[in-house]
Biopython code that builds the backbone (N, CA, C, O; Angstrom):
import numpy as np
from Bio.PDB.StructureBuilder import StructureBuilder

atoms = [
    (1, "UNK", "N", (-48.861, -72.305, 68.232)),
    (1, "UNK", "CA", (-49.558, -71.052, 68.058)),
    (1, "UNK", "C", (-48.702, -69.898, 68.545)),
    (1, "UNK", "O", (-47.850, -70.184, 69.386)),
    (2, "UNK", "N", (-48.807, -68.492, 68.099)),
    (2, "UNK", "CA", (-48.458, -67.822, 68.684)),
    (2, "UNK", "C", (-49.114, -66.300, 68.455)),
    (2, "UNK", "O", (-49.999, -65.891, 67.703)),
    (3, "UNK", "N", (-48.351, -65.720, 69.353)),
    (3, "UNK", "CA", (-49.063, -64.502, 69.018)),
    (3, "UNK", "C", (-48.991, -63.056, 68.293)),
    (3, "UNK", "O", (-48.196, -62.203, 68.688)),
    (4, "UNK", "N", (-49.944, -62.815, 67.116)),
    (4, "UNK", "CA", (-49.374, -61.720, 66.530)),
    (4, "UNK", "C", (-48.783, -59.916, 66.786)),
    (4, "UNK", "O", (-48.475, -59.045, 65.972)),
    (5, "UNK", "N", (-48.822, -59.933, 68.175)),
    (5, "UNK", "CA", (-48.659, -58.746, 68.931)),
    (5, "UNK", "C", (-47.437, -58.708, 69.628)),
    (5, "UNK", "O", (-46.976, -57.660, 70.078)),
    (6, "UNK", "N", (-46.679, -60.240, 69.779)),
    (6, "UNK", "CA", (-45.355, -60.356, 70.482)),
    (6, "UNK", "C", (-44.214, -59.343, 70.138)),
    (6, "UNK", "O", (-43.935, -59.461, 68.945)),
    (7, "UNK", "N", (-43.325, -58.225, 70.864)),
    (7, "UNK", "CA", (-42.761, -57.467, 70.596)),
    (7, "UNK", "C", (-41.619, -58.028, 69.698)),
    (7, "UNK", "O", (-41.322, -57.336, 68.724)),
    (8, "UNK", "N", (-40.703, -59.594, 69.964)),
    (8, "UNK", "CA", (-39.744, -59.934, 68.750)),
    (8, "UNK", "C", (-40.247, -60.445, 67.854)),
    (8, "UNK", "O", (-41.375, -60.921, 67.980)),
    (9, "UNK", "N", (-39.399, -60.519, 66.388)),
    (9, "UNK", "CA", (-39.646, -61.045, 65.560)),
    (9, "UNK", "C", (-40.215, -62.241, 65.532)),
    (9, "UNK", "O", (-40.058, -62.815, 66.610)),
    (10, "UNK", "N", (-40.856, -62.905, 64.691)),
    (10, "UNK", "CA", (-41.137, -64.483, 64.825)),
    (10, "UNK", "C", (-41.220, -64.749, 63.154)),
    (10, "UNK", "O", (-42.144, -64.303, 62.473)),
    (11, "UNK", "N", (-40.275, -65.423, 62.691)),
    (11, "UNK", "CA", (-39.861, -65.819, 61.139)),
    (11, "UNK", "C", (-40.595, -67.248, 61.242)),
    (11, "UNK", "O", (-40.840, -67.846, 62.289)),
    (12, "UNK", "N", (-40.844, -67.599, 60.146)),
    (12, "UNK", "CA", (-41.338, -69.097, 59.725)),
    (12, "UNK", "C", (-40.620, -69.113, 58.466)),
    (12, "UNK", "O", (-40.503, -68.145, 57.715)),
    (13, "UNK", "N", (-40.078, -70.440, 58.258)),
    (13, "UNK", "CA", (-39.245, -70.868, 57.408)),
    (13, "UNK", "C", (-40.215, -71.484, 56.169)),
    (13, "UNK", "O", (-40.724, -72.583, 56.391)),
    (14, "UNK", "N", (-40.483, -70.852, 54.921)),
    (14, "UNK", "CA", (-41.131, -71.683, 53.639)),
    (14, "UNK", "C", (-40.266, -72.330, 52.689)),
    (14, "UNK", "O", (-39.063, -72.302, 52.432)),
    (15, "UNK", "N", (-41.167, -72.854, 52.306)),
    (15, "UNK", "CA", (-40.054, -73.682, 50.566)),
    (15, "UNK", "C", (-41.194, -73.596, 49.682)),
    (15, "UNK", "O", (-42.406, -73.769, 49.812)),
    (16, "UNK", "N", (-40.159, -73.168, 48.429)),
    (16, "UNK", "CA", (-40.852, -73.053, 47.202)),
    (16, "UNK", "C", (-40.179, -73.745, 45.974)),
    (16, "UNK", "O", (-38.967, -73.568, 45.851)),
    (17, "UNK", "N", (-40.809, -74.488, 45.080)),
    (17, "UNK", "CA", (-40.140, -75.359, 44.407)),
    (17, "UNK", "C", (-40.979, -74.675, 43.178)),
    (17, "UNK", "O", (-42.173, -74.502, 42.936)),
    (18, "UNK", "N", (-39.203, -74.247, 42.247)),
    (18, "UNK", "CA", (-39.769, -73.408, 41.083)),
    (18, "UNK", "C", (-38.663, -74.784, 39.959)),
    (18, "UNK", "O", (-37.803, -75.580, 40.338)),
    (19, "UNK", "N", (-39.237, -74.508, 38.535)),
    (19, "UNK", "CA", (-38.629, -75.215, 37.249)),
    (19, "UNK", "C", (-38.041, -74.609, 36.854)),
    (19, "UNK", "O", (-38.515, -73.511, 36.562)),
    (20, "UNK", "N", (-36.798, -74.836, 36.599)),
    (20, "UNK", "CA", (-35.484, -74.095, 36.056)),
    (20, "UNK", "C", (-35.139, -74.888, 34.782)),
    (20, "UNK", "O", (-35.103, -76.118, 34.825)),
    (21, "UNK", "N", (-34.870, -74.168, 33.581)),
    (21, "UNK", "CA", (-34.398, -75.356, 32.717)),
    (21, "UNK", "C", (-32.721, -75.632, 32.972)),
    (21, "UNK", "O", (-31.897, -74.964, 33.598)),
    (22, "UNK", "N", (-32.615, -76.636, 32.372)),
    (22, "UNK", "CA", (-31.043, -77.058, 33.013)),
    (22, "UNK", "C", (-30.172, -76.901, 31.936)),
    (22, "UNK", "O", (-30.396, -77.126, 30.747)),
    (23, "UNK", "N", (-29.037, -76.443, 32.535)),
    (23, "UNK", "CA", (-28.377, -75.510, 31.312)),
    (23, "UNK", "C", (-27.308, -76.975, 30.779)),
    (23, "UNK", "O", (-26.920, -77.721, 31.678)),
    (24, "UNK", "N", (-26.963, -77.237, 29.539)),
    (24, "UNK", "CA", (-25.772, -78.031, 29.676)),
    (24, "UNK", "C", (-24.325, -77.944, 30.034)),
    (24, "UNK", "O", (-23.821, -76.880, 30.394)),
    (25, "UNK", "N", (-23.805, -78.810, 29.960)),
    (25, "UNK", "CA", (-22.319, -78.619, 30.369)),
    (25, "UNK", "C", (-21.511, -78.546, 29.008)),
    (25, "UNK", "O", (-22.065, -78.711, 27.921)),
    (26, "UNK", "N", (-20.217, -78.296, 29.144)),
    (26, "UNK", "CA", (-19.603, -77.937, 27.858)),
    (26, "UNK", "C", (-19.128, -79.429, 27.269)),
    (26, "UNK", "O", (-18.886, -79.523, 26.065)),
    (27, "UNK", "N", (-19.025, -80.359, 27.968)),
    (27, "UNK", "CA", (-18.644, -81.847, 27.552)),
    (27, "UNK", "C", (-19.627, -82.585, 26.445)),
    (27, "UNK", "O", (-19.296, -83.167, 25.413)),
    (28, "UNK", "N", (-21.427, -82.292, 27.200)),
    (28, "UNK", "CA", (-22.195, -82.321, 26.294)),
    (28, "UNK", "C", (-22.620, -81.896, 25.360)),
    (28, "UNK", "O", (-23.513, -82.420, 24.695)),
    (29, "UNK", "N", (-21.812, -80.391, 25.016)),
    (29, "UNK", "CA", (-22.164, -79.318, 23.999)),
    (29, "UNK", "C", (-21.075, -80.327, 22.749)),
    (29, "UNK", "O", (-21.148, -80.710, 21.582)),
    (30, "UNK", "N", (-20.240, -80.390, 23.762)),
    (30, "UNK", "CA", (-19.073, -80.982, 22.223)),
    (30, "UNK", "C", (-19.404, -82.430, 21.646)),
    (30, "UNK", "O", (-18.945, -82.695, 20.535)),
    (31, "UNK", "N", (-19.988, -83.166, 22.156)),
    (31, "UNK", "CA", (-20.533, -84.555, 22.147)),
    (31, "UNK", "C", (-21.101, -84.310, 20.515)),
    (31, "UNK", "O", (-20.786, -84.718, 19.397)),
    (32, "UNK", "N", (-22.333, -83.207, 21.222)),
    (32, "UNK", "CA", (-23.137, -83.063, 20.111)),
    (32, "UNK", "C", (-22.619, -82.858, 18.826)),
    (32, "UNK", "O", (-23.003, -83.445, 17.814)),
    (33, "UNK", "N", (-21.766, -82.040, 18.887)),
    (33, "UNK", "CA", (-20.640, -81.370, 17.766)),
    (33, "UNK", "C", (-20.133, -82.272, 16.852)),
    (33, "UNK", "O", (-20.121, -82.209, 15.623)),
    (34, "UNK", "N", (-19.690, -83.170, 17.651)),
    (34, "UNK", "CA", (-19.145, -84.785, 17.181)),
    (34, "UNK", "C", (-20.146, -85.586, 16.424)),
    (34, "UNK", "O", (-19.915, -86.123, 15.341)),
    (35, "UNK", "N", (-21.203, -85.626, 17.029)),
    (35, "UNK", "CA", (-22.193, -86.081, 16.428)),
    (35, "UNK", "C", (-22.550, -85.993, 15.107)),
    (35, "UNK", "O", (-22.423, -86.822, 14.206)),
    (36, "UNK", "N", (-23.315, -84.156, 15.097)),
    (36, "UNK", "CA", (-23.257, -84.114, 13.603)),
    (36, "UNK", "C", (-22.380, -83.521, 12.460)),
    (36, "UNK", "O", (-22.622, -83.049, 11.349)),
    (37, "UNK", "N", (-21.044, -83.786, 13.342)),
    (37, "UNK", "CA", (-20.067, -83.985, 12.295)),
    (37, "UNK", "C", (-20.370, -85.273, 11.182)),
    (37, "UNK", "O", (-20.796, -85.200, 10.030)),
    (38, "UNK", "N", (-19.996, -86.422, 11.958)),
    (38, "UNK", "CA", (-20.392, -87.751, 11.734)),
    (38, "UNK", "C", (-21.508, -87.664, 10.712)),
    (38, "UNK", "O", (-21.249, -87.863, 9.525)),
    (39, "UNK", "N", (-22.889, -87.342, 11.164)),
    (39, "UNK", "CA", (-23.733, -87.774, 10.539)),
    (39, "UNK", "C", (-24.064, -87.379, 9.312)),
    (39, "UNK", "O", (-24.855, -87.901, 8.528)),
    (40, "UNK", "N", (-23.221, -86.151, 9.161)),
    (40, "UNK", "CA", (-23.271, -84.782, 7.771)),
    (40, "UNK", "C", (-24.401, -84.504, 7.881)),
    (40, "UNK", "O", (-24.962, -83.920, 8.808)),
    (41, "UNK", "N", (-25.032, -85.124, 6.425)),
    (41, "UNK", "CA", (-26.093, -83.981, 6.127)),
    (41, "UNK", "C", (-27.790, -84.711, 7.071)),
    (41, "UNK", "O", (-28.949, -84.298, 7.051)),
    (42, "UNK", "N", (-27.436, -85.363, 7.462)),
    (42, "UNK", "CA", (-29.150, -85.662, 8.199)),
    (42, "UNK", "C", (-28.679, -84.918, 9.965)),
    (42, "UNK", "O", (-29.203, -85.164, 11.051)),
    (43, "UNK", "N", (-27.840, -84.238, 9.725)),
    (43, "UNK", "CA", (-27.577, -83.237, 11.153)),
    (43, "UNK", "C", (-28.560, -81.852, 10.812)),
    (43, "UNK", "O", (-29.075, -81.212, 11.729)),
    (44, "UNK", "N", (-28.704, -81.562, 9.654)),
    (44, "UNK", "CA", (-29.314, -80.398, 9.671)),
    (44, "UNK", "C", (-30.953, -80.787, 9.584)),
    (44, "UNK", "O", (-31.809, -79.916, 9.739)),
    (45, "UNK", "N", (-31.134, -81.542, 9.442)),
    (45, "UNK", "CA", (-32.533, -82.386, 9.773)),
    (45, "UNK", "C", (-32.921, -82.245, 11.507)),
    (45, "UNK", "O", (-33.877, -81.815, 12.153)),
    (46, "UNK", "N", (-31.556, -82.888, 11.828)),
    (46, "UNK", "CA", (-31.676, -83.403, 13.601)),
    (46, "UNK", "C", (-32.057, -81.575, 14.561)),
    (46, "UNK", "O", (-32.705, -81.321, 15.577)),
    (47, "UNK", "N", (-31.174, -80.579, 13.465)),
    (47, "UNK", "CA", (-31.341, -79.304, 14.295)),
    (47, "UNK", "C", (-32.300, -78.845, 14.476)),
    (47, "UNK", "O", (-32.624, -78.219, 15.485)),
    (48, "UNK", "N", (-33.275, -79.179, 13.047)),
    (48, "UNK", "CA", (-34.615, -78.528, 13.013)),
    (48, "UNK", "C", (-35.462, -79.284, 14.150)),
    (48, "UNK", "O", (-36.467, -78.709, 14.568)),
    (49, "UNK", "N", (-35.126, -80.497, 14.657)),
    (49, "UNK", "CA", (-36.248, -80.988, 15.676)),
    (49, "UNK", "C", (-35.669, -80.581, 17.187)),
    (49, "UNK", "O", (-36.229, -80.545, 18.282)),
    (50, "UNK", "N", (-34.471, -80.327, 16.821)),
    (50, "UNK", "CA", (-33.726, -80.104, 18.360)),
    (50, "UNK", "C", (-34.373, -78.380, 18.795)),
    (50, "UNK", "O", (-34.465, -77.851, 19.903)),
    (51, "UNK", "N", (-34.693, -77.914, 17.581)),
    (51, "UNK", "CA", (-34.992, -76.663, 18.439)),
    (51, "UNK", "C", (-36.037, -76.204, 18.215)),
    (51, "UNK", "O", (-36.228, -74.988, 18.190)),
    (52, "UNK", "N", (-37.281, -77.414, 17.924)),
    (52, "UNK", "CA", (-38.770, -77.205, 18.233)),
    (52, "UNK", "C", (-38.875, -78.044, 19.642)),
    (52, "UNK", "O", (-39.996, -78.318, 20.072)),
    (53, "UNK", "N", (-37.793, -78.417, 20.299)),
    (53, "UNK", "CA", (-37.668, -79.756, 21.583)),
    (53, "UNK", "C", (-38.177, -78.519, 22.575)),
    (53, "UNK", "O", (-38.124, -77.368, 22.142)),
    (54, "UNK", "N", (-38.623, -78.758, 23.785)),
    (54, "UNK", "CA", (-38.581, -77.798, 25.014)),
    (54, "UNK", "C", (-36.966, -78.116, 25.400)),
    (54, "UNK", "O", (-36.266, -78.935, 24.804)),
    (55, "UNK", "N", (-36.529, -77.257, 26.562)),
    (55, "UNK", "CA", (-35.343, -77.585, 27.116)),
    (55, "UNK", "C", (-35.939, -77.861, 28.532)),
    (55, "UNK", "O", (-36.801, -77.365, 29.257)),
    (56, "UNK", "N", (-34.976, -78.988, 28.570)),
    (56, "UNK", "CA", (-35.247, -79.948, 29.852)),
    (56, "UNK", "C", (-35.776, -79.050, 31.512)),
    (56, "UNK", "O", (-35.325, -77.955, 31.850)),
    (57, "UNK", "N", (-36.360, -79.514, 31.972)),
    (57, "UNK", "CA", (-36.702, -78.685, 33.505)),
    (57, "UNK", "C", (-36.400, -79.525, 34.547)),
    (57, "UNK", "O", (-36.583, -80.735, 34.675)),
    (58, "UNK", "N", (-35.747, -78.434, 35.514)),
    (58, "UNK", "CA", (-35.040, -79.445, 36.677)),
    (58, "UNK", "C", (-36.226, -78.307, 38.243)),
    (58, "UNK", "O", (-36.276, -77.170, 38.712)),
    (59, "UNK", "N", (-36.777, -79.398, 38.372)),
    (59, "UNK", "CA", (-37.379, -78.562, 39.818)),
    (59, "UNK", "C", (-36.164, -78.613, 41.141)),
    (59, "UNK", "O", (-35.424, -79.535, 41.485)),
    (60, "UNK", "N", (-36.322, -77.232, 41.679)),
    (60, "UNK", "CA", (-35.379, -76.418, 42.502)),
    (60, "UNK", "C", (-36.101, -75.986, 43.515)),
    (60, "UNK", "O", (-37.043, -75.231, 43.271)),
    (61, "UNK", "N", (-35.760, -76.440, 45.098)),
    (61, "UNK", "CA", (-36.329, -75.903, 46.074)),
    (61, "UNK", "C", (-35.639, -75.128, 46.577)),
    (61, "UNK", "O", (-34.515, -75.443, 46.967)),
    (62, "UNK", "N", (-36.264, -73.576, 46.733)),
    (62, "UNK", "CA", (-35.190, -72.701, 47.005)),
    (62, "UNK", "C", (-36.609, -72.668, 48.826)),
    (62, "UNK", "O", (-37.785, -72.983, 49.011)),
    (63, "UNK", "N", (-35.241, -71.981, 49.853)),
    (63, "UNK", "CA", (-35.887, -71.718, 51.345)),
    (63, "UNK", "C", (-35.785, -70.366, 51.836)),
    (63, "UNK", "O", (-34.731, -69.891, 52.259)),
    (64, "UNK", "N", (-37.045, -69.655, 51.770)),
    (64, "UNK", "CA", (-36.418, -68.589, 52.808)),
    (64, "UNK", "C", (-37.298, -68.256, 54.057)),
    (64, "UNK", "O", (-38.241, -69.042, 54.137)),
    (65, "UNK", "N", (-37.276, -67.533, 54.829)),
    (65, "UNK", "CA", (-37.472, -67.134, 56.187)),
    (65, "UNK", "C", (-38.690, -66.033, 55.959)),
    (65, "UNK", "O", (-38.688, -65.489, 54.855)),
    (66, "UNK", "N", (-39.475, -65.745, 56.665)),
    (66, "UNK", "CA", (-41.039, -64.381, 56.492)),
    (66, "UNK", "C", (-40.966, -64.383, 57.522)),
    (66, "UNK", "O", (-40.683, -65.353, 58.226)),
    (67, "UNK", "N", (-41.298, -62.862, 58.002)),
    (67, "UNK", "CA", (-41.804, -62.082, 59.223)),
    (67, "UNK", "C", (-43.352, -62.745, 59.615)),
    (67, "UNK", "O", (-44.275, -62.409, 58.873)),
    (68, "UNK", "N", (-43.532, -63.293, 60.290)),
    (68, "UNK", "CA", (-44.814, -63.299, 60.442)),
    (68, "UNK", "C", (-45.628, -62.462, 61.601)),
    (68, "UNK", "O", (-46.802, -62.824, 61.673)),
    (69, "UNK", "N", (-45.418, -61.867, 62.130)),
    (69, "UNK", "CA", (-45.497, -61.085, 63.288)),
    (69, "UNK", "C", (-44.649, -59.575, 62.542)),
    (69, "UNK", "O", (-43.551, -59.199, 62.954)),
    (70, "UNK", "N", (-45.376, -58.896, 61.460)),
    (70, "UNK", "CA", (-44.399, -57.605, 61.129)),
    (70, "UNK", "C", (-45.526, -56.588, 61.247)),
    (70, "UNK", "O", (-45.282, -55.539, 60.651)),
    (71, "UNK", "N", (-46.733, -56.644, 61.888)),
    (71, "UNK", "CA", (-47.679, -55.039, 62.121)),
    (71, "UNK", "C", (-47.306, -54.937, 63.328)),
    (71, "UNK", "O", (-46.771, -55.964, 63.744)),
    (72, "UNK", "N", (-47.413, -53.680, 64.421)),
    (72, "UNK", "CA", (-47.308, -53.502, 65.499)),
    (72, "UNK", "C", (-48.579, -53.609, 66.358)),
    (72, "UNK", "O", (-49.592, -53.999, 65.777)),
    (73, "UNK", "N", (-48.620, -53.451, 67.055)),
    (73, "UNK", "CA", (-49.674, -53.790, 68.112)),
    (73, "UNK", "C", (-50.249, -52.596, 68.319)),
    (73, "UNK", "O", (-49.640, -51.570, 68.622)),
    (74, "UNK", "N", (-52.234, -52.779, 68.051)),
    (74, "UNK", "CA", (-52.578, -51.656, 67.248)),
    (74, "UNK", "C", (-52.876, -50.855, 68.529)),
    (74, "UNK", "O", (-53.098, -49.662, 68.320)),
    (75, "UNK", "N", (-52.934, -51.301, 69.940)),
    (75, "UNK", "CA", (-52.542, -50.296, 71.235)),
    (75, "UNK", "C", (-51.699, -49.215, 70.988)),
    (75, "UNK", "O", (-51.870, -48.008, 71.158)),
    (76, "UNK", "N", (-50.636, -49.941, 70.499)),
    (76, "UNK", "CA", (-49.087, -49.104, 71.001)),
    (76, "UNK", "C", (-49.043, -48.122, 69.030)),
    (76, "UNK", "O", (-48.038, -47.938, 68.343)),
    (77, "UNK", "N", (-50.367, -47.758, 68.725)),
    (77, "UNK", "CA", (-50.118, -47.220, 67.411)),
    (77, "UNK", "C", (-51.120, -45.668, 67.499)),
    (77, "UNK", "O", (-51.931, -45.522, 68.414)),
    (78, "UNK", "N", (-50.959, -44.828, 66.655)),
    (78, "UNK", "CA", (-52.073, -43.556, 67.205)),
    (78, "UNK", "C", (-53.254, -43.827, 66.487)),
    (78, "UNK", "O", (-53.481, -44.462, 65.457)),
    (79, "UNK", "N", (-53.911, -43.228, 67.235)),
    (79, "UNK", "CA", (-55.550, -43.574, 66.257)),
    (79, "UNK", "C", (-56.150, -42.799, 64.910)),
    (79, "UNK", "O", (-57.207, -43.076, 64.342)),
    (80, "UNK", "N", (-55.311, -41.878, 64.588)),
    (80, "UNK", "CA", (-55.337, -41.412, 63.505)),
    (80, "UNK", "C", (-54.783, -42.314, 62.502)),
    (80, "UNK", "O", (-54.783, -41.887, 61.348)),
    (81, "UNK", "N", (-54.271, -43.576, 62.737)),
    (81, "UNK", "CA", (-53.252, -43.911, 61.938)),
    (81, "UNK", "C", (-53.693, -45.059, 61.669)),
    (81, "UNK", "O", (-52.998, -45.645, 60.838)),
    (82, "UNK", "N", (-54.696, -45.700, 62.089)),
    (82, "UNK", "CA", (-55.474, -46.577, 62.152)),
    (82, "UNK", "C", (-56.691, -46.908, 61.004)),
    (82, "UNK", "O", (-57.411, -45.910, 61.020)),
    (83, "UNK", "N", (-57.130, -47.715, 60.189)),
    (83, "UNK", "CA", (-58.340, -47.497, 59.706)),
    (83, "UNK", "C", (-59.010, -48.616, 59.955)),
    (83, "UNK", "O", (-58.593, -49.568, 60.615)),
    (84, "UNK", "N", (-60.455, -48.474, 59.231)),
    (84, "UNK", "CA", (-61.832, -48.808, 60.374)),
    (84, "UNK", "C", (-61.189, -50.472, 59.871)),
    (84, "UNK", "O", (-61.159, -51.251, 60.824)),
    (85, "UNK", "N", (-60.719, -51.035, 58.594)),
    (85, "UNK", "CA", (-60.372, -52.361, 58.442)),
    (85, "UNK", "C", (-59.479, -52.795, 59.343)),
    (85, "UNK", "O", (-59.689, -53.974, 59.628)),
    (86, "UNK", "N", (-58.629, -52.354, 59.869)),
    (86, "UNK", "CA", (-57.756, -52.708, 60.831)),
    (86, "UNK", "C", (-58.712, -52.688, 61.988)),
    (86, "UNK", "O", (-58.933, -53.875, 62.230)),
    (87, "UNK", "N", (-59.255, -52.087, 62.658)),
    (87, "UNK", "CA", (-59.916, -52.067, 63.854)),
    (87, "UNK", "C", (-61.252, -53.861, 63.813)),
    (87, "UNK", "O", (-61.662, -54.774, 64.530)),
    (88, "UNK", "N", (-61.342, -53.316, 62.466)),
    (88, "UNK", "CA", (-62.331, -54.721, 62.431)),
    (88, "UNK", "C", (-61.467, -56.104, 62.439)),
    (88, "UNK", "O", (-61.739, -57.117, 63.083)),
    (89, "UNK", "N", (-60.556, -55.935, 61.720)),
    (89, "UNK", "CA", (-59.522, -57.525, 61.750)),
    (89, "UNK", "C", (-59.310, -57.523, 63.007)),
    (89, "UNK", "O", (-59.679, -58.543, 63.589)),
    (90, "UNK", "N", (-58.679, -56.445, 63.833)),
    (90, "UNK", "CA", (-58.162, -57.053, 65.091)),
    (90, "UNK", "C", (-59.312, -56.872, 65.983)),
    (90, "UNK", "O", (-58.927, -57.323, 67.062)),
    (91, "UNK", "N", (-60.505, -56.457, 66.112)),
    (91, "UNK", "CA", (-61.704, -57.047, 66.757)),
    (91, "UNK", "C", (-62.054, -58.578, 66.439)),
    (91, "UNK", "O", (-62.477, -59.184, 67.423)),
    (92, "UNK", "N", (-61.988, -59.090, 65.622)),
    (92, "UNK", "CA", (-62.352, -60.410, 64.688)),
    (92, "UNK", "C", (-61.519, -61.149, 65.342)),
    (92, "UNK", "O", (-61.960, -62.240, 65.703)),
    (93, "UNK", "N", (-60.334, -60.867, 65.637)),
    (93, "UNK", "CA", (-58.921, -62.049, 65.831)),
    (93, "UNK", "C", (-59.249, -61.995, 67.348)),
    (93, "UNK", "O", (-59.656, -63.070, 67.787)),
    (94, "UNK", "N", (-59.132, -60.652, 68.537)),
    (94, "UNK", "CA", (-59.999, -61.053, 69.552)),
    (94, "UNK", "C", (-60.369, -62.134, 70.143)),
    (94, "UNK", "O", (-59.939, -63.034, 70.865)),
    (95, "UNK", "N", (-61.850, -61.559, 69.308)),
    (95, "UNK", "CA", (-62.888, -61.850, 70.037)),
    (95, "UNK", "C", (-63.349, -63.211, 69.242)),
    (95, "UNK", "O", (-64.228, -63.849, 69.819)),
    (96, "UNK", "N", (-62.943, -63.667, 68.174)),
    (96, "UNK", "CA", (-63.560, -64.573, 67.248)),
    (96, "UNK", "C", (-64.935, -64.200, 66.888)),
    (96, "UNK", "O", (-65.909, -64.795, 67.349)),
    (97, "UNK", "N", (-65.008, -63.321, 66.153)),
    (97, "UNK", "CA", (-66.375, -63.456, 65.937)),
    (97, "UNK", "C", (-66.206, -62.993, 64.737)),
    (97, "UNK", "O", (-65.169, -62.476, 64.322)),
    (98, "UNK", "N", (-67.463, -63.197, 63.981)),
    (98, "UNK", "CA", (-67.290, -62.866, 62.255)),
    (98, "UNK", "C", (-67.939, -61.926, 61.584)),
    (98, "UNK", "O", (-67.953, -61.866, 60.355)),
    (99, "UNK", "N", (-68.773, -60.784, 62.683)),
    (99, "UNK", "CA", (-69.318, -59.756, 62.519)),
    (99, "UNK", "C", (-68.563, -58.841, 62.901)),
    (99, "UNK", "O", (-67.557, -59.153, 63.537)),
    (100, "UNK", "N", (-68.806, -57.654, 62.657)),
    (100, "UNK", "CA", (-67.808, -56.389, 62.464)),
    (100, "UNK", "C", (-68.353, -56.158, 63.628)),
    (100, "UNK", "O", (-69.334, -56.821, 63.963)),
    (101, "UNK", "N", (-67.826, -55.183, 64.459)),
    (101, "UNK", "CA", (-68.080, -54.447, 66.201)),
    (101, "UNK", "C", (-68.955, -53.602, 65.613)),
    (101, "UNK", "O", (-68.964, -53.097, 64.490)),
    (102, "UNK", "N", (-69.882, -53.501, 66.780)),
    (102, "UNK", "CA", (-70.621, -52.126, 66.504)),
    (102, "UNK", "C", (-70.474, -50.780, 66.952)),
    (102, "UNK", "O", (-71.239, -49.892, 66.573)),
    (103, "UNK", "N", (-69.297, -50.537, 67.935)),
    (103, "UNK", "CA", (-68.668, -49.331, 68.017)),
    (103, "UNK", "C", (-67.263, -49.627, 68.615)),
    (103, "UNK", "O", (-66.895, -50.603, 69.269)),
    (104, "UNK", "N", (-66.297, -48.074, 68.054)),
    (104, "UNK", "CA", (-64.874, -49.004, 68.349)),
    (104, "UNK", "C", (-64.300, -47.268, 69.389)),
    (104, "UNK", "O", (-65.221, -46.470, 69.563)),
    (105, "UNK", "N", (-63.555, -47.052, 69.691)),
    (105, "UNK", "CA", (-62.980, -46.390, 70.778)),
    (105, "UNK", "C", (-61.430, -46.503, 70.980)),
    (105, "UNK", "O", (-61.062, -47.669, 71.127)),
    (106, "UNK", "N", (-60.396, -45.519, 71.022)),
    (106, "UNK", "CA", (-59.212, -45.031, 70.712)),
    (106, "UNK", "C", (-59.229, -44.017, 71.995)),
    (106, "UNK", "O", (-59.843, -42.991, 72.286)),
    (107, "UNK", "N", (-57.989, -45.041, 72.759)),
    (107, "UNK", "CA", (-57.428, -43.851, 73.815)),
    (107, "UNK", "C", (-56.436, -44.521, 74.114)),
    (107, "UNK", "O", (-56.214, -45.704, 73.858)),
    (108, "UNK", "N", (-55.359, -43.243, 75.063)),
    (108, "UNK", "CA", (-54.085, -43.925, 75.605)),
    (108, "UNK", "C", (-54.556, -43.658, 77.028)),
    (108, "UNK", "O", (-55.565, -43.117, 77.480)),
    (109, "UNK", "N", (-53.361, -44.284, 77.644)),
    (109, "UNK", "CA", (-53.323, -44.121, 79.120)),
    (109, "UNK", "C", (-52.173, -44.425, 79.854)),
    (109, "UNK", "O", (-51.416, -45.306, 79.447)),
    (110, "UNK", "N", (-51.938, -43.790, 80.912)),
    (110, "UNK", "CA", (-50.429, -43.926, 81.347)),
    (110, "UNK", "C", (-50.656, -44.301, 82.823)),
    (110, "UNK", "O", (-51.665, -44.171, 83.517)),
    (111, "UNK", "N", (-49.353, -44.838, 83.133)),
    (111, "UNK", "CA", (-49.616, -45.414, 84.521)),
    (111, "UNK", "C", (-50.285, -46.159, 85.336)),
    (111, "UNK", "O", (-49.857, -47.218, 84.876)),
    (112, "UNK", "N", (-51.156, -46.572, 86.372)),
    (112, "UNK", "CA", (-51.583, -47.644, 87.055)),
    (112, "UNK", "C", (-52.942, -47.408, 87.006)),
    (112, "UNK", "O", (-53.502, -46.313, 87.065)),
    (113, "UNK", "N", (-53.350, -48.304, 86.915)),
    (113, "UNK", "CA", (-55.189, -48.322, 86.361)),
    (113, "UNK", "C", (-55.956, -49.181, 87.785)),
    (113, "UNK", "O", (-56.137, -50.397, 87.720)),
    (114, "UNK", "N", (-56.172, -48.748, 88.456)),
    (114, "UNK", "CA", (-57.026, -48.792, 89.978)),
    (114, "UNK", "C", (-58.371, -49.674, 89.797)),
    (114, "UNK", "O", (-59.133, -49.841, 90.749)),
]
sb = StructureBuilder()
sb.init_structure("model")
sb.init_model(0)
sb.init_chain("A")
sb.init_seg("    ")
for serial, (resi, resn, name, xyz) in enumerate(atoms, 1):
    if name == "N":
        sb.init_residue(resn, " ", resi, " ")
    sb.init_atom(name, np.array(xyz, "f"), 0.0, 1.0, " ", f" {name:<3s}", serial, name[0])
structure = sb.get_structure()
């Protein structure tokens, strides 16, 4: 656990796995070439199905890093700058509770509190 008010950063590392189609290589481009050389005329047959085909998909996990801790700490922020949804989320996170406050209050203060 930690906490969303901590003054450093705190990153969490995700992964996301997206489908890329896979491109060929030039060895296999010429293969093909060869191919319907060879076969003559039932090659122009083979093209028409080759390019109603999907192209192949290769799943790719790409990783990156998120701020998770990126609002400031709504103390150290002015109260003009504030709105009533923010005051309610961070009453909620608190206090745990799942009702909105029934009155909220904005002040600073400096120095030693007696």
């Amino acid at each position: 656990k930690y906490s969303e008010f901590i003054q450093f950063p705190i990153y969490l590392q995700t992964s996301k796995t997206e489908k890329v189609p896979v491109e060929k290589s030039e060895d296999a481009e010429e293969e093909e070439k060869k191919e319907e050389t060879e076969e003559g005329e039932d090659a122009e047959v083979k093209d028409e199905d080759e390019e109603a085909k999907e192209p192949e998909m290769e799943e790719v996990t790409t990783y990156e890093w998120n701020l998770v801790n990126e609002n400031k700490p709504i103390w150290q922020r002015k109260g003009d700058d504030i709105t009533e949804d923010e005051y309610s989320s961070f009453y909620k996170a608190i206090s745990k509770d799942y009702q909105d406050p029934l009155y909220k209050t904005h002040f600073s203060a400096e120095g030693e509190v007696e």
